[in-house]
C-alpha positions in Angstrom: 91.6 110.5 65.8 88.5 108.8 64.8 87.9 105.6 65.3 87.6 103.1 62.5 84.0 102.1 62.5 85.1 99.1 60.0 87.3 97.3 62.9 84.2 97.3 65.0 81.9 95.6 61.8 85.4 93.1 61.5 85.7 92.2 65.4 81.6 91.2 65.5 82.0 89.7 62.3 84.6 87.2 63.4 87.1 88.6 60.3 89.3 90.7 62.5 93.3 90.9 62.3 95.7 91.2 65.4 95.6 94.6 65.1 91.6 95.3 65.3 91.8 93.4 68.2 94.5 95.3 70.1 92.3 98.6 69.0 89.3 97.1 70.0 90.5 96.0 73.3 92.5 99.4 73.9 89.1 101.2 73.3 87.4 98.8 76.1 90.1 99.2 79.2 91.3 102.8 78.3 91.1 105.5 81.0 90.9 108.4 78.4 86.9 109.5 77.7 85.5 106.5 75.3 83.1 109.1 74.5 83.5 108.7 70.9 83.4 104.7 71.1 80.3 104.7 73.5 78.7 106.8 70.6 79.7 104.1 67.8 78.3 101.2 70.3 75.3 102.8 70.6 74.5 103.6 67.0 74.9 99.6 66.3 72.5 99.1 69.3 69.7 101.3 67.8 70.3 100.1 64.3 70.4 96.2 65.0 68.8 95.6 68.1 64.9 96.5 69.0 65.7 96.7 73.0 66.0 100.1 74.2 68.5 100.7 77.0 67.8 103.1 79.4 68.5 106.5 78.9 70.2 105.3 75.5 73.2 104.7 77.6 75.6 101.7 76.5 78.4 103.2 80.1 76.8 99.6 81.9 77.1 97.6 79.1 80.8 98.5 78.4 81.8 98.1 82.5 80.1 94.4 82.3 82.1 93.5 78.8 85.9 94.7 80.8 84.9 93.0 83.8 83.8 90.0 82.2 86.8 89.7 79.7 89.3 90.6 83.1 88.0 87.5 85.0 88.1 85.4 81.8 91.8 86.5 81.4 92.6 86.2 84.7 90.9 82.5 85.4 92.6 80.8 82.5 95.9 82.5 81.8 94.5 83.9 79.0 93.9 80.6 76.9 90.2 81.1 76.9 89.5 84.5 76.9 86.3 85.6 76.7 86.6 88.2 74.0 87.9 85.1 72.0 85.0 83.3 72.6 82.7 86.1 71.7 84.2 86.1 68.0 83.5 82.5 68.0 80.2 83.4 68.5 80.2 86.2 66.5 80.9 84.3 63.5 78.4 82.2 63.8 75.5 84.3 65.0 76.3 87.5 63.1 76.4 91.1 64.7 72.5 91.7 65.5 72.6 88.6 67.8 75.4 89.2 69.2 73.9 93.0 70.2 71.1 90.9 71.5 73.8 88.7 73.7 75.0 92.1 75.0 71.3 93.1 76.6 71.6 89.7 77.9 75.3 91.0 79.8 73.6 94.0 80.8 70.3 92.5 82.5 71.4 89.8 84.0 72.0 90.7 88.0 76.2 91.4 88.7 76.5 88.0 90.8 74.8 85.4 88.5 76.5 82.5 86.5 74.8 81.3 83.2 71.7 79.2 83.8 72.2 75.9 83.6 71.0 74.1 80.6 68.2 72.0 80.7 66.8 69.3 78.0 62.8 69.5 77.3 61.4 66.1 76.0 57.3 66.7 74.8 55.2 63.2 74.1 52.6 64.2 71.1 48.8 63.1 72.4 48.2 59.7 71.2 51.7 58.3 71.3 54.4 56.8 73.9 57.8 58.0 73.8 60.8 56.2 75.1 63.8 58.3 76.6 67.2 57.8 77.8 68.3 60.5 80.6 72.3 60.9 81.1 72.9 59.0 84.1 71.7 55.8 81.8 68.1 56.0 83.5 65.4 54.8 80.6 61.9 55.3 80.6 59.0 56.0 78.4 56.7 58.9 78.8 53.0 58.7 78.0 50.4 60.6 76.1 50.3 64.5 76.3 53.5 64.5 78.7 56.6 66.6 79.5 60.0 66.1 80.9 62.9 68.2 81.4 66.4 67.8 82.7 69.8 69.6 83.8 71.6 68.3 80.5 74.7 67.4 82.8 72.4 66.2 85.7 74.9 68.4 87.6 74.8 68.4 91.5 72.1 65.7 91.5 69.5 63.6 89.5 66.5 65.4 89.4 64.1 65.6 86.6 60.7 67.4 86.3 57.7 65.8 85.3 54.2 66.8 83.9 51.9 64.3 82.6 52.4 60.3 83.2 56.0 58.9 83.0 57.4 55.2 84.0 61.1 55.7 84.5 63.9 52.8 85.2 66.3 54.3 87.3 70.2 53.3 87.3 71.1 52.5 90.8 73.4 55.1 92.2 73.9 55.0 96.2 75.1 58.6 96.9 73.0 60.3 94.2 69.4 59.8 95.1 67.5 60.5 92.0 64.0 62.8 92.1 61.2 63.1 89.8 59.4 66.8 90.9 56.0 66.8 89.5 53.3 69.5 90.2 53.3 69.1 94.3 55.2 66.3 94.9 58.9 65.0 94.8 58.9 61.3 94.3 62.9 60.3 95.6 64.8 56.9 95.0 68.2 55.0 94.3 67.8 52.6 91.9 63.8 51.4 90.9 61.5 50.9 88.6 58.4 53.2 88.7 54.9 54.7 87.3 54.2 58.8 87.9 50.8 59.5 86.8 50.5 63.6 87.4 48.5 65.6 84.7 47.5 69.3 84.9 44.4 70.1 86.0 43.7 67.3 87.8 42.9 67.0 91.7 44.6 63.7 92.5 48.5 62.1 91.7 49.5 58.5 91.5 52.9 56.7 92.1 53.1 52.8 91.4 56.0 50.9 92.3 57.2 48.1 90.4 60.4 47.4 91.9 63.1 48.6 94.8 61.4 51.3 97.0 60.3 54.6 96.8 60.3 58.2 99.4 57.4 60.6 98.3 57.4 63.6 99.8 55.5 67.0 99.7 56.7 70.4 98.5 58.0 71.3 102.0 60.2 68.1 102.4 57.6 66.3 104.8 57.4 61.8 104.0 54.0 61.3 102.3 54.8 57.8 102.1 57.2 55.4 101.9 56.4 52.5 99.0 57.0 48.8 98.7 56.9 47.4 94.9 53.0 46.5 94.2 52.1 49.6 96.3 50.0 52.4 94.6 50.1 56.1 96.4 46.9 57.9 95.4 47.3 62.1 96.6 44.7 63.8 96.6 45.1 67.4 96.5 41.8 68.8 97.2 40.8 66.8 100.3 44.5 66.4 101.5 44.2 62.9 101.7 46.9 60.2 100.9 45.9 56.1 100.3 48.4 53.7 100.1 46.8 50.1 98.3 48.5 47.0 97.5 48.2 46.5 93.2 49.3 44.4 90.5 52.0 47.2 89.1 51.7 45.8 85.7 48.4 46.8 85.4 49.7 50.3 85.4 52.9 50.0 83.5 51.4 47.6 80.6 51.0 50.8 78.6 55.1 50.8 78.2 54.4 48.1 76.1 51.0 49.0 74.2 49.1 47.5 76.4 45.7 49.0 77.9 44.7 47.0 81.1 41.5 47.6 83.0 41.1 45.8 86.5 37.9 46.0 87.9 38.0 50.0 87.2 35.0 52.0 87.3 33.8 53.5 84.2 35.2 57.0 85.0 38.5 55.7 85.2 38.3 53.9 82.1 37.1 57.2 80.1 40.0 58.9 81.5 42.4 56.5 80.5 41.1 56.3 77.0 40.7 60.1 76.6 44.9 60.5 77.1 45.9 57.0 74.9 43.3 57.9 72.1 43.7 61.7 72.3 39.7 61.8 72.1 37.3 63.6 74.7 35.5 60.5 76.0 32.4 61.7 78.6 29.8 59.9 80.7 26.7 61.3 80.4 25.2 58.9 83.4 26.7 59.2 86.4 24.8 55.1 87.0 27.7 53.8 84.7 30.1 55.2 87.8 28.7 52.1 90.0 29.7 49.7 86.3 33.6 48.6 86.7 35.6 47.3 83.5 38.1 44.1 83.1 39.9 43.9 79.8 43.2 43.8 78.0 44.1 45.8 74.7 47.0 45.9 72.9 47.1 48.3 70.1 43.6 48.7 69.4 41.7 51.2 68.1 39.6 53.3 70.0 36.3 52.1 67.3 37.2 48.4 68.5 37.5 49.2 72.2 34.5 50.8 72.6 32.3 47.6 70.6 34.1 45.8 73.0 33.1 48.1 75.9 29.2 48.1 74.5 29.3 44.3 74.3 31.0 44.2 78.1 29.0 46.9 80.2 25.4 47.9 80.0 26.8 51.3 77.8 25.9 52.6 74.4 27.8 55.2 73.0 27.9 58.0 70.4 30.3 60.4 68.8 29.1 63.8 67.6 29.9 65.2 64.1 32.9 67.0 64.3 32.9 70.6 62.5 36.5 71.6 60.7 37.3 75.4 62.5 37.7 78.6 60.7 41.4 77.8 60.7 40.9 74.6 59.0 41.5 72.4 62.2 38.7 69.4 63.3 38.6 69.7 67.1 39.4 66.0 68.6 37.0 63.1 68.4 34.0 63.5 71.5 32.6 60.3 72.6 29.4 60.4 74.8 28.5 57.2 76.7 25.5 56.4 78.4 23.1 54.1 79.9 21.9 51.2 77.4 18.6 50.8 78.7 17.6 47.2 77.2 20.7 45.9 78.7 20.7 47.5 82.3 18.8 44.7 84.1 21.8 41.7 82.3 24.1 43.8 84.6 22.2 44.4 87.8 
């Protein structure tokens, strides 16, 4: 006797009766040849679903369904099936996602457990983001940044960083908590901390502000062990790592709006403003390297700073005309500095 392709539409479609599901589930675990049913799965896979299988063969995908629905059954006394929860799903997703969740059953290698889900956080250029991780650990994370988390921080507190980050970290003694940046893992209990580690650049910076800090390197070797006021400069090119005492604020101020130059030289300072203002900000003279910068801004706009910078320094600065793009799109702001030569000798 055929078999009613109209209970298949029902079970996918989350509308089937008792019965549908005792024919459906019959079909699945029956020794006789499913021939006829293999046939009906694969014509749904070809009309709903773009991924070929190989050899237009559905056998896999039928073995992976029984064996996952037995050890559903057999793990929860059959209260939480797993062909229950796939109507649930089905209702929601409709059939040609649920073909798609299928593929996902038949690639995925026989031993594997469902990823674990992680949490993506993105900071836009030119803003500060402020974030609350599940443990109760705050933060903020800085211009152009990234950070991502097990949702359930699982196992163990570890969180992925790219870009600049300060976290406050909830004090837990028996679950250290890590932040894994590009080449290092920066591990602690309970402190307060600044992660400076952007992409494409040579060098990575940890500040400590309170408690104490373990940074280590990809293999598990101590970098360095901080105290609070400490800065960790790494520099990945030369393999070098500096430990120097600072004012932490100095680096953290930006949690707060604040922009705080101390004694930095002018490279620095370009850097800095290039991420807060989301501007390209170059020196043209590599003399205004020797020039260092002391100044506090809070909230300013990049016009104001750079007066300020002008009045300051022996710099004068311009900003080239920016051209919209085919698409529409005006590329961001490009600021050139360079020497001011009637006011180079006031600064020598």
């Amino acid at each position: 006797m055929a078999f009613d392709i109209n209970i298949l539409k029902r079970f996918f479609e989350g509308n089937y009766s008792r019965k549908d599901y005792i024919a459906i589930r019959e079909k699945l675990f029956s020794e006789e040849d499913n021939r006829e049913f293999r046939e009906l799965m694969l014509s749904h896979w070809v009309e709903f679903d773009s991924i070929r299988l190989p050899d237009d063969n559905v056998d896999h995908i039928l073995d992976k369904l029984q064996h996952k629905i037995s050890l559903e059954e057999n793990r929860a006394a059959g209260r939480y099936r797993f062909i229950q929860v796939f109507q649930r799903v089905a209702a929601i997703l409709i059939f040609p996602l649920l073909l798609s969740f299928l593929a996902y059953l038949y690639f995925q290698p026989e031993k594997s457990e469902f990823p674990e889900a992680y949490a993506e956080i993105q900071c836009p250029m030119g803003v500060r983001t402020k974030f609350t991780l599940p443990d109760g650990t705050t933060g903020f994370l800085n211009s152009g940044s990234t950070l991502s988390y097990p949702v359930g921080f699982g196992k163990g507190r570890q969180v992925e960083l790219t870009g600049e980050a300060f976290f406050d970290v909830v004090h837990h003694e028996k679950s250290p908590f890590t932040v894994k940046t590009g080449k290092l893992n920066v591990k602690v209990l309970g402190t307060s901390f600044n992660v400076i580690s952007y992409p494409g650049e040579a060098t990575e910076e940890i500040i400590l502000q309170t408690g104490k800090i373990e940074v280590l390197d990809n293999t598990g070797k101590t970098v360095a062990e901080l105290n609070p006021d400490q800065r960790l400069t790494v520099n990945h090119d030369d393999r070098t790592a500096k430990r120097s005492m600072v004012i932490s604020s100095q680096y953290t101020g930006w949690t707060e709006g604040k922009l705080i130059f101390r004694n930095e030289d002018m490279t620095q300072v370009a850097k800095r403003l290039s991420r807060w203002y989301n501007a390209e900000i170059v020196i043209a003279d590599k003399r205004l390297e020797d020039f260092t910068f002391y100044a506090t801004f809070v909230d300013e706009p990049l016009d104001e700073v750079l007066k300020l910078l002008a009045i300051t320094t022996p710099i004068a600065y311009s900003e080239e005309i920016r051209e919209v793009s085919k698409d529409g799109l005006y590329p961001k702001r490009k600021i050139v500095i360079t020497i001011n030569p009637k006011k180079i000798n006031q600064f020598k």
